[in-house]
N, CA, C and O of each residue as an XYZ file, in Angstrom:
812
protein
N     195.312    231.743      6.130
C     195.073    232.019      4.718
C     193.590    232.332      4.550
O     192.808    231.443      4.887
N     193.043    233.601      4.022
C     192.262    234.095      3.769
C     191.793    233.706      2.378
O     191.330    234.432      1.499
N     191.850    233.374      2.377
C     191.426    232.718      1.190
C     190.058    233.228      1.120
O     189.318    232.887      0.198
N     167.059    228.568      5.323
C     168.690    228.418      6.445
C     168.328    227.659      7.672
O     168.824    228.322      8.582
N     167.375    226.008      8.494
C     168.293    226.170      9.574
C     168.331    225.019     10.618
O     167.292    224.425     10.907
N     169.396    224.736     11.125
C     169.462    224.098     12.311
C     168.997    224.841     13.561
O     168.522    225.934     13.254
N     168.984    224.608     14.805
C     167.821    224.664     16.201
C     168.150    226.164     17.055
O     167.364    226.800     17.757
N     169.636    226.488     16.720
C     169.708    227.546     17.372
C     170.534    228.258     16.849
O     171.395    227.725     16.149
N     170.518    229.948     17.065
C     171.158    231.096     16.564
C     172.504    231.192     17.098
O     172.883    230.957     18.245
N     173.240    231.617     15.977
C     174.687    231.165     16.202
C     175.468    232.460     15.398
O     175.432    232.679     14.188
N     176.292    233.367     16.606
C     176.759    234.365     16.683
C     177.359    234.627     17.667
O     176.875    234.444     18.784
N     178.667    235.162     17.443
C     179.395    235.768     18.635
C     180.036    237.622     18.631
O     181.192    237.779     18.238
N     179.530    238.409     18.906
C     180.315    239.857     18.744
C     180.963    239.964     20.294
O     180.171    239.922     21.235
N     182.700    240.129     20.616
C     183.325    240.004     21.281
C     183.577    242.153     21.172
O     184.107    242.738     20.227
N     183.082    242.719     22.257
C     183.765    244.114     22.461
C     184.638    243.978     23.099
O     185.250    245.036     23.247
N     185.294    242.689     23.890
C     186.419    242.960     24.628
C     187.757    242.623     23.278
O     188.715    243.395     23.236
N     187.702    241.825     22.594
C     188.709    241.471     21.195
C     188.090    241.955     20.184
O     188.569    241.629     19.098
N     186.823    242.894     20.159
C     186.901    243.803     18.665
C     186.687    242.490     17.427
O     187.449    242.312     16.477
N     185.440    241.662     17.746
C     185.700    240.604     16.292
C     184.066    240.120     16.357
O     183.263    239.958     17.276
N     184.030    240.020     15.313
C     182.271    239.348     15.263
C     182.987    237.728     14.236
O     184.010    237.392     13.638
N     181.724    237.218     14.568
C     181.847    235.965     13.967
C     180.459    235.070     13.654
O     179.692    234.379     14.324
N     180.578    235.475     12.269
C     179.295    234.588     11.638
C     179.288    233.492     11.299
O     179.830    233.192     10.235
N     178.635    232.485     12.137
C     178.589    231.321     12.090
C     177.467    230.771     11.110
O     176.262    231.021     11.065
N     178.580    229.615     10.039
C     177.598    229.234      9.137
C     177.533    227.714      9.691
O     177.894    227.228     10.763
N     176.831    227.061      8.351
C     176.399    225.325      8.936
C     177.433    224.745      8.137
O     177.973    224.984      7.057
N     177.539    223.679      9.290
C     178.822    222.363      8.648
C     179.935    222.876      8.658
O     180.636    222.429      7.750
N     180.524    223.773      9.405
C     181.687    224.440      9.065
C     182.307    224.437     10.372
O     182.573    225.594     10.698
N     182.743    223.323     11.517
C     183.281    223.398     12.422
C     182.725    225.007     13.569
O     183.378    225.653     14.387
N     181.729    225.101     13.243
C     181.199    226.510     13.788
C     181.159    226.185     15.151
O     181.819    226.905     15.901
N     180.500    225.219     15.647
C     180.141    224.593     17.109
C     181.763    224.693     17.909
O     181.905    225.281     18.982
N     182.846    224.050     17.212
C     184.132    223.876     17.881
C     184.511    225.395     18.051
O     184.761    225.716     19.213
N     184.600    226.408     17.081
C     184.833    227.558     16.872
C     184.386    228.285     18.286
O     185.059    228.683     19.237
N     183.092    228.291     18.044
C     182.477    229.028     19.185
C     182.329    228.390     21.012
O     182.030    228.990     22.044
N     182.697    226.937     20.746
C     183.063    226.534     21.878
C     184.305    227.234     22.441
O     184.274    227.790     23.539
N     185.175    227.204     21.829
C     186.495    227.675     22.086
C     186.640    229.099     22.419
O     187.251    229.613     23.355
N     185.839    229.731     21.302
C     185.634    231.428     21.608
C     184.985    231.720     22.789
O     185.231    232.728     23.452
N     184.366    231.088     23.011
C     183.787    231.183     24.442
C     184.640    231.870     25.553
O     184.584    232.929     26.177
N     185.216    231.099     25.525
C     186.205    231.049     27.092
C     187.247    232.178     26.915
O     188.174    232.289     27.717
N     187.057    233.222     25.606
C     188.020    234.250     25.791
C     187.075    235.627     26.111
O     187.530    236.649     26.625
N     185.730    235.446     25.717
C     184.336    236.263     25.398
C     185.194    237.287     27.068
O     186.127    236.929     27.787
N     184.255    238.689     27.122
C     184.078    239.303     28.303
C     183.152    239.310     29.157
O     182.400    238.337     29.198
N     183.014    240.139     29.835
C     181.340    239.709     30.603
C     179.916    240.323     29.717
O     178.757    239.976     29.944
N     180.466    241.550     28.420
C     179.221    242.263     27.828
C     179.935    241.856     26.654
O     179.830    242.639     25.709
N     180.482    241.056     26.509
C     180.119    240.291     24.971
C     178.958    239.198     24.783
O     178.334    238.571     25.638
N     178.896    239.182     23.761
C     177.467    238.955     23.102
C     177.694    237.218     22.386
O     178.457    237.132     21.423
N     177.150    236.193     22.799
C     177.096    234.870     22.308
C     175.704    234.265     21.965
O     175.068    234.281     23.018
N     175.288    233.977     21.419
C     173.878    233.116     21.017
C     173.818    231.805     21.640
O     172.780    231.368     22.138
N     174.871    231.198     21.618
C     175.183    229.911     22.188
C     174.581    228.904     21.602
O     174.311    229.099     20.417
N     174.209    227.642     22.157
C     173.952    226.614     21.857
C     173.603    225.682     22.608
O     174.514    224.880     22.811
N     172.280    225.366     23.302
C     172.080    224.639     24.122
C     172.708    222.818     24.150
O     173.249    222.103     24.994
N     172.227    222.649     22.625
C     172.774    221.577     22.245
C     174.577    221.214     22.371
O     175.046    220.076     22.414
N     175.125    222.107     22.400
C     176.857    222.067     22.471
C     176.927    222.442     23.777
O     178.091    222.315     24.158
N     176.051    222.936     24.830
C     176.292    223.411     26.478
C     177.222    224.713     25.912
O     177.970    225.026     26.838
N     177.387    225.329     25.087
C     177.877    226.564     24.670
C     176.458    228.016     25.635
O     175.344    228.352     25.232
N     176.956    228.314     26.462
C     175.861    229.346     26.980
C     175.197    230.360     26.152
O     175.735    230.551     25.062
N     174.358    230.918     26.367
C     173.986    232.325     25.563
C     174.235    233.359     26.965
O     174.065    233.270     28.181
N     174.745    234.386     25.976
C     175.712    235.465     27.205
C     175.312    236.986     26.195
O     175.785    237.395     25.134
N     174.040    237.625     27.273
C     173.919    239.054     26.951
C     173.176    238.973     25.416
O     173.777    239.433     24.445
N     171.957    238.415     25.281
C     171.008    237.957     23.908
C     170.190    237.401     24.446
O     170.509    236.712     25.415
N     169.275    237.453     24.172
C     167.604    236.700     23.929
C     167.432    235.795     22.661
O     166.604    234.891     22.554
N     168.290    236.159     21.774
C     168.215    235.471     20.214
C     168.249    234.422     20.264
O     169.173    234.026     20.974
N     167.294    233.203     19.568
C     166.949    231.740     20.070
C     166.934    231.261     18.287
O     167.028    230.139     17.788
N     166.792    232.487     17.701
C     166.211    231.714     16.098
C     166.916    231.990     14.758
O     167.182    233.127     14.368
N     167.167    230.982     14.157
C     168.395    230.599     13.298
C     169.751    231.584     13.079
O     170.050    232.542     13.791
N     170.596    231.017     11.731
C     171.814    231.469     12.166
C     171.735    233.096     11.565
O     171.076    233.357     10.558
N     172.439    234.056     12.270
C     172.521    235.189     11.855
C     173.017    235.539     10.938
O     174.189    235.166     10.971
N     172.674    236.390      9.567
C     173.482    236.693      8.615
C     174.152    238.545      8.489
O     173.771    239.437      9.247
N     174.861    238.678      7.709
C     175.755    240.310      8.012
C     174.590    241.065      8.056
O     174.720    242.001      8.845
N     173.692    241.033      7.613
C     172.135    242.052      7.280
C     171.568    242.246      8.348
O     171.019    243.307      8.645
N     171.657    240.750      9.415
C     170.767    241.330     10.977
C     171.756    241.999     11.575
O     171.633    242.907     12.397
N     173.182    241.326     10.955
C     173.672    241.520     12.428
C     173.908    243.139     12.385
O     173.521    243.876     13.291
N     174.772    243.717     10.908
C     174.740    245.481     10.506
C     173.520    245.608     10.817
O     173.445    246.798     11.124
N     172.330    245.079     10.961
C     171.151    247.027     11.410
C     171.038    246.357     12.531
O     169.950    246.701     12.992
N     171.638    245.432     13.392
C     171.096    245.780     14.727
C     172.419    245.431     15.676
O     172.395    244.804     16.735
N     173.623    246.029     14.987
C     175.139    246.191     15.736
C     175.386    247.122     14.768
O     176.101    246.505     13.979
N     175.201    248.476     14.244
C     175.907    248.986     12.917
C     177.227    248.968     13.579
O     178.071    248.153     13.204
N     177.515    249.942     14.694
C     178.985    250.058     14.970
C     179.761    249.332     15.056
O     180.866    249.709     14.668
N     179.680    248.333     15.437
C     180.085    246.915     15.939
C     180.299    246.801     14.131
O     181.372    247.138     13.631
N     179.558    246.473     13.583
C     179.539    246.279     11.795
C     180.593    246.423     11.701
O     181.434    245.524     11.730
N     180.870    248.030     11.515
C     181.688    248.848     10.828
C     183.323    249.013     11.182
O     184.308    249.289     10.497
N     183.074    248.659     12.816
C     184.221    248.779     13.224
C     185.279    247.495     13.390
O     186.488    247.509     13.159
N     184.495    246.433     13.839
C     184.977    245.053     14.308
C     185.711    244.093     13.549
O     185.022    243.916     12.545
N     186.910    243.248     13.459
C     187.189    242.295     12.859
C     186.045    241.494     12.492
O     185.425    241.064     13.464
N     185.594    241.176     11.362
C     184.370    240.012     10.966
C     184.676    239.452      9.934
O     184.933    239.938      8.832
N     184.645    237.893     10.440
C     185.016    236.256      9.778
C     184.069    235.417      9.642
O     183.282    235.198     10.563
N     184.021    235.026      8.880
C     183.068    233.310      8.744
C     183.822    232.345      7.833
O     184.813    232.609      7.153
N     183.173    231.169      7.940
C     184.027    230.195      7.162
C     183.050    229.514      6.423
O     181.873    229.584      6.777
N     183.423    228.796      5.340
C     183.019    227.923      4.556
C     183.633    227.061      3.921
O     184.738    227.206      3.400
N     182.690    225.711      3.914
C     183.164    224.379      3.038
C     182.957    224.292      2.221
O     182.056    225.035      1.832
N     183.762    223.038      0.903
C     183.264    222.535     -0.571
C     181.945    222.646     -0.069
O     181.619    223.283      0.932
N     181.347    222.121     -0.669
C     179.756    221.922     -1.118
C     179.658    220.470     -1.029
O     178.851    220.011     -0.221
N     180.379    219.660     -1.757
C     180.030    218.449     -2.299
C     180.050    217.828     -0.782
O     179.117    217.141     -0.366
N     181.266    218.154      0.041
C     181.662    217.476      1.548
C     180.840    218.095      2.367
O     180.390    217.364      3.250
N     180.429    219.374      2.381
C     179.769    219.918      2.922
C     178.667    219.433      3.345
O     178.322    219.525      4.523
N     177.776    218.685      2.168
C     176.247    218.018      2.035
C     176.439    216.594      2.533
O     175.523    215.963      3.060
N     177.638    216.121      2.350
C     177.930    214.736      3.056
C     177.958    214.697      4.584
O     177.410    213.940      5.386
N     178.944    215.978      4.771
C     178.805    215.897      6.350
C     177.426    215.668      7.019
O     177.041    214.804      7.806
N     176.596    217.097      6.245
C     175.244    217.186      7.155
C     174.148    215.960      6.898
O     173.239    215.899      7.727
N     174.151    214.956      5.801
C     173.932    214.456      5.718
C     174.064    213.134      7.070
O     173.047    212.704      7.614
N     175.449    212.646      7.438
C     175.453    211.875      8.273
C     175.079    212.607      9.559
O     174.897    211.922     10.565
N     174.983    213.581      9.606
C     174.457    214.429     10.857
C     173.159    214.204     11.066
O     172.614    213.868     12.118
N     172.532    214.469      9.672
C     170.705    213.844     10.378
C     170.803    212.845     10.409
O     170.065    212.429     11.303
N     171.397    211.941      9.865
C     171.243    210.156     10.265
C     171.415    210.296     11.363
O     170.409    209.776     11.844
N     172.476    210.929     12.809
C     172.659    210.859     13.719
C     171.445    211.116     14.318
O     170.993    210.241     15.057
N     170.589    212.518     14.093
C     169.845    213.718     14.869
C     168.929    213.204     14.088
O     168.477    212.155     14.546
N     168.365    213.611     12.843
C     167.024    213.113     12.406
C     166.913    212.273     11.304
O     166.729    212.582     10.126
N     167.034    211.270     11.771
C     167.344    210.197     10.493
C     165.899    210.030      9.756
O     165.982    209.460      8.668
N     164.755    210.376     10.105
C     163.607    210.664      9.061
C     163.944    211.724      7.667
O     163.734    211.552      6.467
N     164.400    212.579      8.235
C     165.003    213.283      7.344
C     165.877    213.048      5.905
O     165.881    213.771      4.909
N     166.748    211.558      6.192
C     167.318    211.037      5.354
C     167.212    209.710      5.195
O     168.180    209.032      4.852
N     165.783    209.103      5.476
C     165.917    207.746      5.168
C     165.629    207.125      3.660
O     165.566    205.901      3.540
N     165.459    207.967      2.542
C     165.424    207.826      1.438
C     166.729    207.875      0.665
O     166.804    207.959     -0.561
N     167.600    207.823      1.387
C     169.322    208.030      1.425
C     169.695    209.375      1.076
O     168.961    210.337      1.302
N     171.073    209.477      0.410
C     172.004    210.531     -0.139
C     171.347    211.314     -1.348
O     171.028    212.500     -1.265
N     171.204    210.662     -2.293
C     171.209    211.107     -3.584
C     169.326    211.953     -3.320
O     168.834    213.032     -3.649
N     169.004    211.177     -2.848
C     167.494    212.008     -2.539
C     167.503    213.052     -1.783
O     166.997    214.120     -2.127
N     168.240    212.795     -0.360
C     168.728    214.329      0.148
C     169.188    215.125     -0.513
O     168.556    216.164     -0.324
N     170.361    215.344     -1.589
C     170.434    215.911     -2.507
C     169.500    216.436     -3.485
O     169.406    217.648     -3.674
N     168.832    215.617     -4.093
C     167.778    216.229     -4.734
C     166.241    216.815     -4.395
O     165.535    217.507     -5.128
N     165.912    216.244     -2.860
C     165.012    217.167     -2.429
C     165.591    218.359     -1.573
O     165.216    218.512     -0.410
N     166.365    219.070     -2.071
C     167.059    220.911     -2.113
C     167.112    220.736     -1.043
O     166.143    221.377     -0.638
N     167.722    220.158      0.072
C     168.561    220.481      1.685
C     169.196    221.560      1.187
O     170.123    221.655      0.382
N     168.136    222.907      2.185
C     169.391    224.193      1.663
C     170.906    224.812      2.585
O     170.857    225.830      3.275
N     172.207    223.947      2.409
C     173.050    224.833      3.025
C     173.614    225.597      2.371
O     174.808    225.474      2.643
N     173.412    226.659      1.334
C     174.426    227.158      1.369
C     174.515    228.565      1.858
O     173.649    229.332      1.438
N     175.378    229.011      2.638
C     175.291    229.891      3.607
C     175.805    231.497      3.054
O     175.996    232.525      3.704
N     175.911    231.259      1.801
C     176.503    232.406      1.321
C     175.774    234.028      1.636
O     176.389    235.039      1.977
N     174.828    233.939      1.484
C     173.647    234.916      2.101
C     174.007    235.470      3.456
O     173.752    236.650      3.692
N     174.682    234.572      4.523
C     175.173    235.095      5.072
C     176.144    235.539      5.798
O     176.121    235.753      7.010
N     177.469    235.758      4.670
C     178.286    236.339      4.826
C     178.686    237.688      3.385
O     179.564    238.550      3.342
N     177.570    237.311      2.370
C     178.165    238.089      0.991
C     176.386    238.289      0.419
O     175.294    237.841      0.770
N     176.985    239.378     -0.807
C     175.572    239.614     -1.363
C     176.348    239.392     -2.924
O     176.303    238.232     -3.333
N     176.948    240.258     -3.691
C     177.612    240.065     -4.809
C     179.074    240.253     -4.432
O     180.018    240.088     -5.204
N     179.161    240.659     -3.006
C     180.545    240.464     -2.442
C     180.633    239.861     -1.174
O     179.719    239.451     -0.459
N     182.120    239.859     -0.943
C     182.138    239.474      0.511
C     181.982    240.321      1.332
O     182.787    241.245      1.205
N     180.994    240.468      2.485
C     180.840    241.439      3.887
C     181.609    241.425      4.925
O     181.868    242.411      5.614
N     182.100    240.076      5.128
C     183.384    240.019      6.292
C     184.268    240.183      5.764
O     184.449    240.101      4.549
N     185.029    240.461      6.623
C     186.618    240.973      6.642
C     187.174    239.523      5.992
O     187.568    239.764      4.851
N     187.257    238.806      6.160
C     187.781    236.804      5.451
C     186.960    236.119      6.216
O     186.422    236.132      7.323
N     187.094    235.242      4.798
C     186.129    234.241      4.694
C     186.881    233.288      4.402
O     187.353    233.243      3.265
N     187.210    232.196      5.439
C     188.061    231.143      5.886
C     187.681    229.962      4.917
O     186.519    229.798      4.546
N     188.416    229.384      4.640
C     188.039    227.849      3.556
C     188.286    227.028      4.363
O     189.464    226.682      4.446
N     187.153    226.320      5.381
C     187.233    225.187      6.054
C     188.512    224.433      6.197
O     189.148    224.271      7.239
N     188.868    223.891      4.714
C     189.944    222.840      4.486
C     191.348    223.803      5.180
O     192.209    223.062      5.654
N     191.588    224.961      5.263
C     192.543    225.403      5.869
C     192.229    226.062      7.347
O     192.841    227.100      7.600
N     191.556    225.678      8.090
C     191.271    226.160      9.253
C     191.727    226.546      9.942
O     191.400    227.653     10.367
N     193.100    225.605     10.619
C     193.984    225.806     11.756
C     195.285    226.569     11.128
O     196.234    226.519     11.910
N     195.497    227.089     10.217
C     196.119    227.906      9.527
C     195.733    228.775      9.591
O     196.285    229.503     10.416
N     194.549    229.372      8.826
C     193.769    230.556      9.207
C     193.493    231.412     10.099
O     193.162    232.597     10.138
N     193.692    230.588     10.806
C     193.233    230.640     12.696
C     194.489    231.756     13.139
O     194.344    232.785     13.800
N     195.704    231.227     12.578
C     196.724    231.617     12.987
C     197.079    232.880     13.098
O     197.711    233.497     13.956
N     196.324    233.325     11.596
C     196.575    234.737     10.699
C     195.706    235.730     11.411
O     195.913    236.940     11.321
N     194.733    235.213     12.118
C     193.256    236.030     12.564
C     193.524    237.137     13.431
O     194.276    236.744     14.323
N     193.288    238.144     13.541
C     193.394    239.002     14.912
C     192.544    238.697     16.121
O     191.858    239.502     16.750
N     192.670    237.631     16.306
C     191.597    237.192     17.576
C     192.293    236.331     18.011
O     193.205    235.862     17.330
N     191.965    235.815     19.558
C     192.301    234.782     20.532
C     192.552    233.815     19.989
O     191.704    233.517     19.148
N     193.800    232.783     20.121
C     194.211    231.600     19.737
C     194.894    230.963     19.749
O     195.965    231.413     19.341
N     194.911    229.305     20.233
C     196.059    228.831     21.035
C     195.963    227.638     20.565
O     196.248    226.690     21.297
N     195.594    227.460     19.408
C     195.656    226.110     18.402
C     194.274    224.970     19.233
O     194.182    223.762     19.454
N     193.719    225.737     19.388
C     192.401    225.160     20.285
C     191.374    224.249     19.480
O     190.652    223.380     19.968
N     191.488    224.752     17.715
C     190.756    223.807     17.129
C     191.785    222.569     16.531
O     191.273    221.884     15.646
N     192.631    222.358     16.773
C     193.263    221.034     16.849
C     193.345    220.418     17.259
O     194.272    219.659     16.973
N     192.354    220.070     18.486
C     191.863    219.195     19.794
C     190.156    219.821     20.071
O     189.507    219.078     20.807
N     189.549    220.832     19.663
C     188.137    221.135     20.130
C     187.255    220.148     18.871
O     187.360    220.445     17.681
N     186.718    219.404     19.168
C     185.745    218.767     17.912
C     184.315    218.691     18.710
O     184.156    217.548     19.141
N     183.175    219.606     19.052
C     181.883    219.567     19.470
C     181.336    218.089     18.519
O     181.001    217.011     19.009
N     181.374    218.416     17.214
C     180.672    217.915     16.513
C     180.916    216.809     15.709
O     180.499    216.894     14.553
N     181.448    215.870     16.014
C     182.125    215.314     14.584
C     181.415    214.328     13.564
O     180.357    213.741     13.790
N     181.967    214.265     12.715
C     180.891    213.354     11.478
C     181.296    211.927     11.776
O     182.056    211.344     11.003
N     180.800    211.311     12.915
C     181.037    210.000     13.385
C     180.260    208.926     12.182
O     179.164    209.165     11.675
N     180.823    208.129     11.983
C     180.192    206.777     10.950
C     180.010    207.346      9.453
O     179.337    206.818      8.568
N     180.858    208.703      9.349
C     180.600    208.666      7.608
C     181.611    208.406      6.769
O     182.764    208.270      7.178
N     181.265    208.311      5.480
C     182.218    208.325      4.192
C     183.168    209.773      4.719
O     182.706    210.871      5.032
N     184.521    209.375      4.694
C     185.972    210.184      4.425
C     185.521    210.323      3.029
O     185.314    211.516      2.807
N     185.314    209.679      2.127
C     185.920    210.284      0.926
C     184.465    210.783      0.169
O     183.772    210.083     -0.570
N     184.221    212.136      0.556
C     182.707    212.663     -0.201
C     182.486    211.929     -1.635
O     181.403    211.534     -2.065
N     183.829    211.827     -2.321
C     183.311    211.675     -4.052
C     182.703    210.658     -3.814
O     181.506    210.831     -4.042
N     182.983    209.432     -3.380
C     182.456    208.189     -3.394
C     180.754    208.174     -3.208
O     180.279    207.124     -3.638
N     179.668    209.192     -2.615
C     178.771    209.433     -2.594
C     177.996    209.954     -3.468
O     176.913    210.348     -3.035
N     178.241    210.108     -4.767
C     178.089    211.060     -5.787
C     177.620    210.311     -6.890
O     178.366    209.383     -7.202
N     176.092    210.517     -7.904
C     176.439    210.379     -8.811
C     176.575    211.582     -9.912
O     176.637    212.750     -9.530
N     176.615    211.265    -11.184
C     176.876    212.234    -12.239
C     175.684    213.444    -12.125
O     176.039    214.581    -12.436
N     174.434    213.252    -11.734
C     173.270    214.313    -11.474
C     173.180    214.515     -9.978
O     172.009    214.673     -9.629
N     174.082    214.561     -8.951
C     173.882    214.611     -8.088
C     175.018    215.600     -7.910
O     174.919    216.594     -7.192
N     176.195    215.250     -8.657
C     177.365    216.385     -8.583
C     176.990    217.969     -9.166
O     177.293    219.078     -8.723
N     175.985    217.435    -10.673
C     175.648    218.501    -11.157
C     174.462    219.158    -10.711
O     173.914    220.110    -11.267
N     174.075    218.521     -9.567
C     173.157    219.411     -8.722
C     173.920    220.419     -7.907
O     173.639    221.617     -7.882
N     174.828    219.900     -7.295
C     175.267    220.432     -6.539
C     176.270    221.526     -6.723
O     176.651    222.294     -5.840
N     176.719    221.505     -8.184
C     177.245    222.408     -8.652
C     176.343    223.708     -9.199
O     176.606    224.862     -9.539
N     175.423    223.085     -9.123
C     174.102    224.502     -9.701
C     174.234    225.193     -8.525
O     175.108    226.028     -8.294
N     173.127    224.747     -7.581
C     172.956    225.257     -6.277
C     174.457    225.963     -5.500
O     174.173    226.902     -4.757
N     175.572    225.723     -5.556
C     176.647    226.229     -4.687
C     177.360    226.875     -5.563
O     178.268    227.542     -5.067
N     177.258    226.907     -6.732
C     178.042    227.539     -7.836
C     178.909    228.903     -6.815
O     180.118    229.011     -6.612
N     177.819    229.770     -6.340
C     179.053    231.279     -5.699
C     180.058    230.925     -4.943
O     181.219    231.326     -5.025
N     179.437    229.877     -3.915
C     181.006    229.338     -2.555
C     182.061    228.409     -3.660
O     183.236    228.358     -3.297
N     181.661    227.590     -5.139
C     182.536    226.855     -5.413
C     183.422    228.094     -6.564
O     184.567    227.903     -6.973
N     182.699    229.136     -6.863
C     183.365    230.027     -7.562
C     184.386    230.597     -6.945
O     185.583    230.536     -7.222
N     183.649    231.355     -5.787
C     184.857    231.810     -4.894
C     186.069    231.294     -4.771
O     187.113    231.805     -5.176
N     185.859    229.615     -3.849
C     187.295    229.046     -3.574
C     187.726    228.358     -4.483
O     188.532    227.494     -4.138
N     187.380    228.454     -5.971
C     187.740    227.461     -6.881
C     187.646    225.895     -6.772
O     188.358    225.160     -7.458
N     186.479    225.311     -5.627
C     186.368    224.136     -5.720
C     186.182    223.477     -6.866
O     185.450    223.875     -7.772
N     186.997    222.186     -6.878
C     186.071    221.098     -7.932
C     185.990    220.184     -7.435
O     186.853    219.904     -6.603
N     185.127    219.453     -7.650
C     184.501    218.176     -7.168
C     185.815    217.092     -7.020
O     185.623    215.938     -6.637
């Protein structure tokens, strides 16, 4: 159903399966591209991830995540021609996830807790790079339906993200609302307003 940065550049254009894939943050991207991996050719193109042991294959690119703007002027054909997907989460879960993520990775980052991470502007929202006043990829996946999505895709797939988890949000709140207060929701509804317009999230 079709429905910026952490440490390393995160992109895959596959010429042997005809598909690009823009990887945003918090969005199971790491499992994604772990998995895509192992179907890639020998002159397909990966950014990788040192941190996930995900290789970089045929790129030099080391610095943050790629959006449709680098990747069209410096793949036009590839652009124009290729299956191209990205995915995205709520917002509200979205900021929770990455949240327990720097507690994991840089807990300086969040030792003033939640509601302050929130309000000192942690910027994910990744819309920039996949849309401008529209969408640029071909679909744009809603996290919450993933392994569904997956299904529909014209690309490699063997239910691989129903067992691949690189990343997982070990020791956090399941239930995002519970993290929330009343100016913290309506922050977050300012700032993400286009991704919560799009998929009709509500809090």
């Amino acid at each position: 159903m079709c429905a910026v940065n952490l440490l390393n550049s995160f992109m895959i254009i596959s010429h042997k399966h005809k598909f690009i894939f823009v990887k945003t943050r918090k969005t199971a991207g790491s499992s994604i591209e772990k998995y895509l991996y192992n179907y890639l050719g020998p002159d397909d193109i990966c950014t990788g991830s040192e941190a996930d042991n995900t290789p970089r294959l045929n790129t030099a690119e080391t610095n943050g995540h790629r959006s449709h703007e680098w990747i069209s002027n410096n793949y036009l054909e590839e652009w124009k021609h290729y299956f191209k997907f990205a995915v995205d989460r709520n917002p509200w879960d979205k900021l929770v996830s990455a949240y327990y993520f720097y507690k994991q990775r840089k807990p300086k980052k969040v030792k003033a807790g939640f509601s302050a991470f929130v309000r000192d502007g942690t910027d994910l929202n990744d819309w920039d790079m996949y849309a401008t006043d529209v969408i640029k990829v071909d679909c744009l996946i809603n996290y919450d339906t993933l392994h569904n999505s997956f299904l529909d895709l014209p690309i490699p797939y063997n239910n691989e993200l129903l067992k691949t988890f690189v990343k997982a949000d070990t020791g956090r709140e399941t239930n995002y609302t519970k993290m929330y207060t009343e100016e913290t929701i309506q922050i977050v509804s300012n700032r993400y307003d286009n991704v919560i317009k799009h998929f009709g999230y509500t809090f």
